[in-house]
C-alpha positions in Angstrom: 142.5 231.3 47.0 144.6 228.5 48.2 147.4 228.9 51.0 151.2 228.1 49.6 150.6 224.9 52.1 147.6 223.6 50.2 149.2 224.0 46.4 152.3 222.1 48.0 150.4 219.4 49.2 148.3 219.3 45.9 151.8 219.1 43.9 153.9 216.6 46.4 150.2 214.4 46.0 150.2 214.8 42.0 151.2 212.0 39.2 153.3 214.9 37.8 155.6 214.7 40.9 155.8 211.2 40.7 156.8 211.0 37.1 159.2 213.6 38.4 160.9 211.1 40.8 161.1 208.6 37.8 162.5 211.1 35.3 165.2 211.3 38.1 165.4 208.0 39.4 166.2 206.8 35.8 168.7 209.6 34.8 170.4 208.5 38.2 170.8 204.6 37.1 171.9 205.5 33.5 174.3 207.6 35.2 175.8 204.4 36.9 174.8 202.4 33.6 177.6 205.0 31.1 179.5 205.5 34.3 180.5 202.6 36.5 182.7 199.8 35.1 182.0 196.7 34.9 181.7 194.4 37.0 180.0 196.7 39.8 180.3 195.4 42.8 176.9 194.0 43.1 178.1 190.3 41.6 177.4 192.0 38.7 180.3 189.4 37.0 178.5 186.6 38.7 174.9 187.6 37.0 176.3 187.9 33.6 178.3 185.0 33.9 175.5 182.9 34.4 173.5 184.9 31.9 176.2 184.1 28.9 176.3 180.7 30.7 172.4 179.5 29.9 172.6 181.7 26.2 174.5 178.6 25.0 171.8 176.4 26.5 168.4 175.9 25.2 166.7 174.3 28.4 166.9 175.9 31.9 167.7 172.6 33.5 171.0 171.0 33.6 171.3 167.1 33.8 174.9 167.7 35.2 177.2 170.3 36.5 177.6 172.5 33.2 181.5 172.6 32.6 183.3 175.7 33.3 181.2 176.7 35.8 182.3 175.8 39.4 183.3 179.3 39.9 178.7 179.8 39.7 178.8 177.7 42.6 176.5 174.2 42.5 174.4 175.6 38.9 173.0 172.6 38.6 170.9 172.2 41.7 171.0 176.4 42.2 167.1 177.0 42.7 167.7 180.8 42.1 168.0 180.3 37.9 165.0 181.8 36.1 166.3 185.6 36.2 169.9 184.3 34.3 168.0 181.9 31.7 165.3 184.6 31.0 167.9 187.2 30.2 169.9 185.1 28.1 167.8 186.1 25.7 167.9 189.6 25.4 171.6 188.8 25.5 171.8 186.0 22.9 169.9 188.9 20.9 172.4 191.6 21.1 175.4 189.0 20.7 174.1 188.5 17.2 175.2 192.1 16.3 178.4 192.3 18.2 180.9 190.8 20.3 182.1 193.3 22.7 181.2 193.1 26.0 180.7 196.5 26.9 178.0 196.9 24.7 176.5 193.7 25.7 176.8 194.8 29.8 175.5 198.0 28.5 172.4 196.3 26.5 171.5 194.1 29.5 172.2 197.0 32.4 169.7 199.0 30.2 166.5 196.3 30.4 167.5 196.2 34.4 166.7 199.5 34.7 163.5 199.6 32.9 162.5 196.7 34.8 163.6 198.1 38.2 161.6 201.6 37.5 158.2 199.5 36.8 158.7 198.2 40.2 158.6 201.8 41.3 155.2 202.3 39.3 154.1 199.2 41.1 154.9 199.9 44.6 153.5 203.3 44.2 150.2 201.1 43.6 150.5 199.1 46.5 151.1 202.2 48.8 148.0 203.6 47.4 145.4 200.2 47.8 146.9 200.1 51.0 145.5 203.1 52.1 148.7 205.5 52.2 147.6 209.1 51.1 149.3 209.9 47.8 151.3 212.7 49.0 153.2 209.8 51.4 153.5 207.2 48.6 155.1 210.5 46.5 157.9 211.4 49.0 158.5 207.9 50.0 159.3 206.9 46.5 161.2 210.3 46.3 163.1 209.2 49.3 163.7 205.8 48.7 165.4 206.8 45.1 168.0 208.7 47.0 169.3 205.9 49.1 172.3 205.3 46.9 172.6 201.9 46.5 169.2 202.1 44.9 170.0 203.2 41.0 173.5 201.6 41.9 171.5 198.6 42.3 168.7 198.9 39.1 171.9 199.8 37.1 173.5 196.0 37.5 172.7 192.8 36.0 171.3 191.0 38.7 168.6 189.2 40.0 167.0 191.6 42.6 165.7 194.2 39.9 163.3 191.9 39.0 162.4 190.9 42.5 161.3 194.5 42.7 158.4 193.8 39.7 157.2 190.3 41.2 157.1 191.4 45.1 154.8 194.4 44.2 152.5 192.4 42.1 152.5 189.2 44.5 151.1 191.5 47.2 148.4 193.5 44.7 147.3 189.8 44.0 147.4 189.1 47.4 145.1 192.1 48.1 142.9 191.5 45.9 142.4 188.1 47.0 141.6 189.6 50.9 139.6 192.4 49.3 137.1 189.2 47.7 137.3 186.9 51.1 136.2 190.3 52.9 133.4 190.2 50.7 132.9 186.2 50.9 133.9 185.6 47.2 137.0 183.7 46.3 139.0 186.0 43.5 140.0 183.1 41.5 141.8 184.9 38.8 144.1 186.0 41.7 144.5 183.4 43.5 146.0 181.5 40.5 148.5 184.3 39.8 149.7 184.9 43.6 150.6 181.2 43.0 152.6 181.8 39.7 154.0 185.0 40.9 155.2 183.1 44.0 156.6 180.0 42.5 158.1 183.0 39.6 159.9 184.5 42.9 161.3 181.7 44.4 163.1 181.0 41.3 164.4 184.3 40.6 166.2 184.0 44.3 165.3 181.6 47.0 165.4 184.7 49.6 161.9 185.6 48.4 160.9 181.8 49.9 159.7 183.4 53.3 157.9 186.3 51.2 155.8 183.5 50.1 155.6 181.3 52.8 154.3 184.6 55.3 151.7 185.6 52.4 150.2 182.2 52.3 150.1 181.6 55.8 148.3 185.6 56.0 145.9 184.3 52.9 145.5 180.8 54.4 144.0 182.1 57.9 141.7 185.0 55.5 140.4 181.6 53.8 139.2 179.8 56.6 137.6 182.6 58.2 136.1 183.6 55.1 135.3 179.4 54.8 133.7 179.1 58.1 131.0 181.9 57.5 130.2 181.1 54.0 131.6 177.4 53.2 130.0 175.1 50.8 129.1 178.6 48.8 132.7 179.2 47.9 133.0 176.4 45.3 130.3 177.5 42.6 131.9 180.7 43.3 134.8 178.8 41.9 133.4 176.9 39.2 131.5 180.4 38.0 134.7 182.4 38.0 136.7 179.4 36.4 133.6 179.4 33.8 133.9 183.0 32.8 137.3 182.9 31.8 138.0 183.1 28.5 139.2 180.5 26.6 143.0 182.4 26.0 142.9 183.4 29.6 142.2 179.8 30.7 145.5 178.3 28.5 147.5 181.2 29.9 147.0 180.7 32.9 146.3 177.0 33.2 150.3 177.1 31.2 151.9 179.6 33.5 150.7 177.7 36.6 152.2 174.3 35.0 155.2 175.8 33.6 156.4 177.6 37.2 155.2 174.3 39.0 157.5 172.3 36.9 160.7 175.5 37.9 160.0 174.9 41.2 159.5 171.1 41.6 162.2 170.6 39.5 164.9 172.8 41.8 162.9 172.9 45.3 161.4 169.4 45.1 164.1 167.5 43.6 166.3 169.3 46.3 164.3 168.0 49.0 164.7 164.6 47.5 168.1 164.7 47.4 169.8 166.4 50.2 167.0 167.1 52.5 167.1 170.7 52.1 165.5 173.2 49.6 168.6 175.0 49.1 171.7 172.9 49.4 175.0 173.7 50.2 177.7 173.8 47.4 179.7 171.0 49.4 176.6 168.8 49.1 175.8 168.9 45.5 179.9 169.5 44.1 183.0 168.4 45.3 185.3 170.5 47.8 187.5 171.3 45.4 185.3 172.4 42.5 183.1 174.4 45.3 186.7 176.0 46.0 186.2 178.1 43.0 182.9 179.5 44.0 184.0 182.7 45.9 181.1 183.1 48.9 181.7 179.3 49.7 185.5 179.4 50.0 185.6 182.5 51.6 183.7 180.8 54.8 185.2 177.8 53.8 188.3 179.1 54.9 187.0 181.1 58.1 185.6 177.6 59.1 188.9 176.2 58.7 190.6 179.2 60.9 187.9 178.9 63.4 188.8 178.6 67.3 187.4 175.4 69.2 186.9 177.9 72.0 184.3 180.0 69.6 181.1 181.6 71.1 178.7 183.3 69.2 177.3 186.4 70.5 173.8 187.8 69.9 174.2 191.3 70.9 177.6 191.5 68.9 176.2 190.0 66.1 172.4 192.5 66.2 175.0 195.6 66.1 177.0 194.2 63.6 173.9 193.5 61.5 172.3 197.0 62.0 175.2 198.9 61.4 176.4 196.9 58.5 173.3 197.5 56.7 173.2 201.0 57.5 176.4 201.3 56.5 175.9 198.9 53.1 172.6 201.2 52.1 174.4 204.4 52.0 177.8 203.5 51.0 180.2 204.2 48.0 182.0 200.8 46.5 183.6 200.1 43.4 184.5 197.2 41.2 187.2 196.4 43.3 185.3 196.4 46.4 186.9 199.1 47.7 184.3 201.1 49.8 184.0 204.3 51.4 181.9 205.7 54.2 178.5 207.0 53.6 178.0 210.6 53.8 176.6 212.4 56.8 173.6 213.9 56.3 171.2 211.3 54.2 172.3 208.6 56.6 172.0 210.5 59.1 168.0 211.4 58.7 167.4 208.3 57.3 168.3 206.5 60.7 166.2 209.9 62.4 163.5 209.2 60.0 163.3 204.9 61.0 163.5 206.0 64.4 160.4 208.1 64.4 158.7 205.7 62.7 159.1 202.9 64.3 158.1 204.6 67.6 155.6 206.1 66.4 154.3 202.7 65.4 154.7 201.1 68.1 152.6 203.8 70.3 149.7 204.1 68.0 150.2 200.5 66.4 146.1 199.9 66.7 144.8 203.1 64.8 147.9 202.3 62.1 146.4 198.7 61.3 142.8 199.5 62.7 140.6 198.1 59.5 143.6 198.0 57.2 144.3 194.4 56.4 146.0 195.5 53.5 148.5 196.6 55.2 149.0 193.9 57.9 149.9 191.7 54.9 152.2 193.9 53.8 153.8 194.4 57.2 153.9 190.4 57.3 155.8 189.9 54.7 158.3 192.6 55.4 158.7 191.3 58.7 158.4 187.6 57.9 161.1 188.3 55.5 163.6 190.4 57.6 163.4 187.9 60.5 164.3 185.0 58.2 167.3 187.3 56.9 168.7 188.2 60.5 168.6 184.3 61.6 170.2 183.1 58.5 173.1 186.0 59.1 173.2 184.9 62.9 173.6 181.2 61.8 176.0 182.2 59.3 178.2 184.4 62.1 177.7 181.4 64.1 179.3 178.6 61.6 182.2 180.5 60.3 182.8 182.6 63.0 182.6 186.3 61.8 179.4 188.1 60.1 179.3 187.7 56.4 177.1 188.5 53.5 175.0 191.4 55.2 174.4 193.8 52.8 171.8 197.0 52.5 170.2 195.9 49.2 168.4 192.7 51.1 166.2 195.1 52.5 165.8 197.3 49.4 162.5 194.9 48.4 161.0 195.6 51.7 161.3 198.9 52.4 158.5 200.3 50.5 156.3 197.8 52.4 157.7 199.4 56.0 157.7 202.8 54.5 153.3 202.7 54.5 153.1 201.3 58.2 156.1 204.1 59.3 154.6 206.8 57.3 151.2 206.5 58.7 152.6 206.5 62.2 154.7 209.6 61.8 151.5 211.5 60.0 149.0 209.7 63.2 151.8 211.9 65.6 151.7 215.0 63.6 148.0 214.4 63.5 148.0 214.3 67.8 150.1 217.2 68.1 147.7 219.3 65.4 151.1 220.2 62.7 149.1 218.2 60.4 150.1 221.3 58.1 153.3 220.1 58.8 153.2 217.3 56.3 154.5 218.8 53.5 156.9 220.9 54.4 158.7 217.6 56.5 158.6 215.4 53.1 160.1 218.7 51.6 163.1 219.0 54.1 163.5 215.1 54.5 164.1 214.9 50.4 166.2 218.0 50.2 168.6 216.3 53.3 168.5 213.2 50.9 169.6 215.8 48.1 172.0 216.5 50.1 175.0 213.9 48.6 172.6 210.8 48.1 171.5 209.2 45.3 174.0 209.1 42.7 175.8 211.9 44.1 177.0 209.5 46.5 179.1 207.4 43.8 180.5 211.0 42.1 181.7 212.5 45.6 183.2 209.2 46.8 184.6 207.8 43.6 188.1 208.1 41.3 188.9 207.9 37.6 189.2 204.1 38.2 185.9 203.3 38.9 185.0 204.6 35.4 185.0 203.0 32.2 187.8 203.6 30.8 186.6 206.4 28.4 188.4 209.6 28.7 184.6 211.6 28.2 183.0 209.4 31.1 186.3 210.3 33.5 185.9 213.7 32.8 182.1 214.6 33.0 182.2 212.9 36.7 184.9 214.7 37.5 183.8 218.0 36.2 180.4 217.5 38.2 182.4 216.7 41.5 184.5 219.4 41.4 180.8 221.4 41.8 179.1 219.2 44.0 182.1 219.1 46.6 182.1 222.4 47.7 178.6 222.7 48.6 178.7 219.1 50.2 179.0 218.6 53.8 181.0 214.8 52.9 182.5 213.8 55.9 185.2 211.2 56.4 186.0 209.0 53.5 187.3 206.4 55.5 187.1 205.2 59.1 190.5 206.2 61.2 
C-alpha cells in the first residue's frame, strides 16, 4: 500500500494537477478580464491603441509617421509592431458586429488569455526536456500563477502575452538543435524555426533582442564544437534533411523565414541605417514636440530637463531600487489610475524566502545542478543574458534622467520559469544532502498554500474599490461580496507605506 507521501507526490507529479493549475490560472484572468476596467494599468490603452491604429491599415509598414499617432511614440520606425498588426485582426473582426468598446476590450482581452495559458502548457514542456521532475514543473507553475501580476498581466492587451508562447518554443527549438549537435547531426527543421521564432520575437518587443542574441551565441559555440569533430559531414546532413521535407513544409518554411527577415530588416536594419541604433529614440525619428505627446518620453524628458549639473549616479542606490521595485511591482495591487497599493505579506514574503534558498542553493551545488544538463545552461543563459541587459538599460536610464524609471515586475515574468528549473533543482539537491527528500511534497504543498494566502487574483479583490471595476453594478458587487469573505481570514497588512 502506498504511504500518504507517495500518493501526494504521484498527484502534485500528475497531468490532472496541472490541468488543475490551468483551470485556475484561467478562471483567475477572466476574473480580471469581467472585472478590471479598462485601460488596466499595464499600457493596456497604449496596446489597443495601436491595435485599432494598424486595423485601418492594410500593410504593417508605415512610409511616414501615421497621423494621430504621436501619442504611440515614433510608430513609424517602432521595431516592436508585429503583436499590434496581428491583432488588428481579430479586432477588425469583432468591429464588424459592434461598435462598443467594451466588448471589443473584452473580445481582444479574451484571445490574450488563451494565448498567455498556452505559454503555460509550453513552459511546462521545457521544464520537463530540461530535466526538471514533473512534480517541480507542477508546483512551479502552481506558484508562478499566484504571483499576481501574472493573470493581471494575461488579462491585458499587450504585447508580453505572446512573448510567453515564442520564448518557450525558441528554447524547445533551441534544445532540439543541441540535443542533434550532441549527436553530430544538424536538426535543420529546427534550426530554421529558432531563426523565425527569433526574428518573430524581436518584433513583438525589442526586449526579447538579448533573448536571441545569448541563444545564438549558446547555439553558435554547440556548432563549432559539434563542426570541429565531425565537419565536412554536416553538410549532406543538411542537404538530406532539406531533401526530406515535404514540399508544403519546404514553402512554409522557406515563406516564414522570408517573411520575418523582411519584419526585421525592415525595422532593425533600416534603423541601423538611419540613426545608428536598432532602437531609436523618439527624439531621433519625430520632432520634440510631437514626441511630447508620447507619455514615457516626456516624462524623462522633463526629469532631464529638472536634472542637477551636480548629478551622480549611484550603483548601490540604484541595485536596491531595482530589487525592491520589482519585488514590489510582482506582487502589487494597481488600478487604471495607477494608483497602487502594497503587496501583501505572506506571498511576498516566501517568494523572496523561496529565491533566496534557491539561489544559494545554486550557487553551493552549481556543478551537480548543470552537471550533463546543457539544456538547462541554455536556459539559464538566456534568463541571465536577459536580466543583465534589463538591469544596465535601467541603470543607464537612472543615470540619464536622474531617478529610476520603468522598472517593473512583469519584465521578469518571461524569465522566471527558466530560473525556476535551475532554483528548483538546487533546493531538491539540499533536501537531497540533508535526507528530507520526503520532504518535497509537503514543501511545494505549504509554499502554494502561503501563495493562497492573498495572491493571485485575491490580491486585486483585497486591495481594490468599486472604481477599479467596470462600471456594472453586478461586477461591483460580486467583488465586493467575495472581499468581505476573504478579508477576515487574510493576514493583509498595510495598504500603503506611512
Amino acid at each position: 500500500m502506498k504511504t500518504f507521501t507517495q500518493k501526494l507526490t504521484r498527484f502534485l507529479a500528475s497531468k490532472t494537477f496541472f490541468y488543475i493549475i490551468i483551470g485556475f490560472f484561467v478562471f483567475e484572468a477572466l476574473w480580471f478580464v469581467f472585472s478590471a476596467m479598462y485601460p488596466m494599468a499595464f499600457d493596456e490603452n497604449y496596446h489597443f491603441g495601436l491595435v485599432q491604429l494598424y486595423a485601418q491599415h492594410l500593410s504593417p509598414f508605415w512610409s511616414e509617421q501615421p497621423a494621430g499617432a504621436d501619442k504611440f511614440g515614433a510608430v513609424v520606425r517602432d521595431p516592436s509592431f508585429f503583436y499590434h498588426y496581428l491583432m488588428s485582426f481579430p479586432y477588425r473582426f469583432i468591429d464588424l458586429f459592434t461598435n462598443s468598446e467594451t466588448i471589443q476590450v473584452i473580445f481582444l482581452r479574451l484571445i490574450n488569455v488563451a494565448i498567455f495559458a498556452w505559454g503555460l502548457v509550453l513552459f511546462r514542456k521545457v521544464m520537463l526536456r530540461a530535466k526538471a521532475s514533473p512534480m517541480l514543473a507542477n508546483a512551479t507553475l502552481a506558484i508562478y500563477a499566484l504571483i499576481p501580476i501574472v493573470p493581471f498581466l494575461a488579462a491585458h492587451v499587450n504585447y508580453d502575452n505572446i512573448f510567453m508562447v515564442l520564448l518557450p518554443l525558441l528554447c524547445l527549438n533551441g534544445f532540439t538543435i543541441i540535443e542533434g549537435l550532441q549527436a553530430k547531426r544538424l536538426e535543420l527543421k529546427a534550426v530554421i524555426w529558432f531563426a523565425v521564432l527569433g526574428m518573430a520575437s524581436c518584433v513583438v518587443k525589442y526586449p526579447a533582442l538579448p533573448i536571441v542574441v545569448a541563444g545564438f551565441v549558446f547555439l553558435a559555440v554547440m556548432f563549432f564544437r559539434a563542426y570541429r569533430a565531425r565537419g565536412k559531414y554536416f553538410m549532406p546532413d543538411v542537404k538530406k534533411a532539406f531533401g526530406a521535407f515535404t514540399v508544403p513544409q519546404k514553402y512554409v518554411l522557406l515563406g516564414l523565414t522570408l517573411l520575418f527577415a523582411v519584419f526585421f530588416v525592415q525595422r532593425y536594419g533600416v534603423n541601423m541605417a538611419l540613426y545608428k541604433t536598432p532602437v531609436p529614440d523618439c527624439d531621433q525619428v519625430l520632432t520634440v514636440e510631437q514626441c511630447s505627446q508620447y507619455g514615457p518620453w516626456a516624462r524623462d524628458h522633463g526629469y532631464v530637463q529638472d536634472l542637477s549639473d551636480d548629478w551622480k549616479p549611484s550603483l548601490v542606490t540604484f541595485t536596491g531600487s531595482w530589487f525592491g521595485g520589482m519585488i514590489h511591482r510582482m506582487f502589487f495591487a494597481i488600478n487604471a489610475n495607477y494608483t497602487n497599493y502594497l503587496e501583501l505579506p505572506l506571498p511576498t514574503y516566501t517568494a523572496g524566502t523561496l529565491a533566496v534558498l534557491g539561489f544559494v542553493a545554486l550557487i553551493i551545488w552549481w556543478r551537480a545542478v548543470f552537471r550533463g544538463n546543457t539544456l538547462l545552461a541554455f536556459c539559464i543563459t538566456l534568463a541571465f543574458g536577459y536580466i543583465a541587459v534589463l538591469f544596465v538599460n535601467g541603470y543607464m536610464d537612472y543615470a540619464r534622467v536622474g531617478r529610476p524609471v520603468a522598472i517593473n515586475g512583469r519584465y521578469l515574468l518571461p524569465v522566471l520559469p527558466l530560473l525556476a528549473i535551475a532554483l528548483g533543482r538546487g533546493i531538491a539537491l539540499t533536501l537531497g544532502k540533508f535526507k528530507a527528500q520526503k520532504a518535497k511534497p509537503y514543501l511545494a504543498v505549504g509554499v502554494i498554500l502561503l501563495f493562497l494566502h492573498g495572491g493571485g487574483v485575491f490580491t486585486f479583490i483585497l486591495r481594490s474599490d468599486k472604481t477599479w471595476y467596470w462600471p456594472n453594478q453586478a461586477v461591483v458587487n460580486v467583488n465586493e461580496a467575495v472581499r468581505d469573505v476573504l478579508a477576515p481570514v487574510t493576514i493583509e497588512g498595510p495598504k500603503q507605506r506611512p
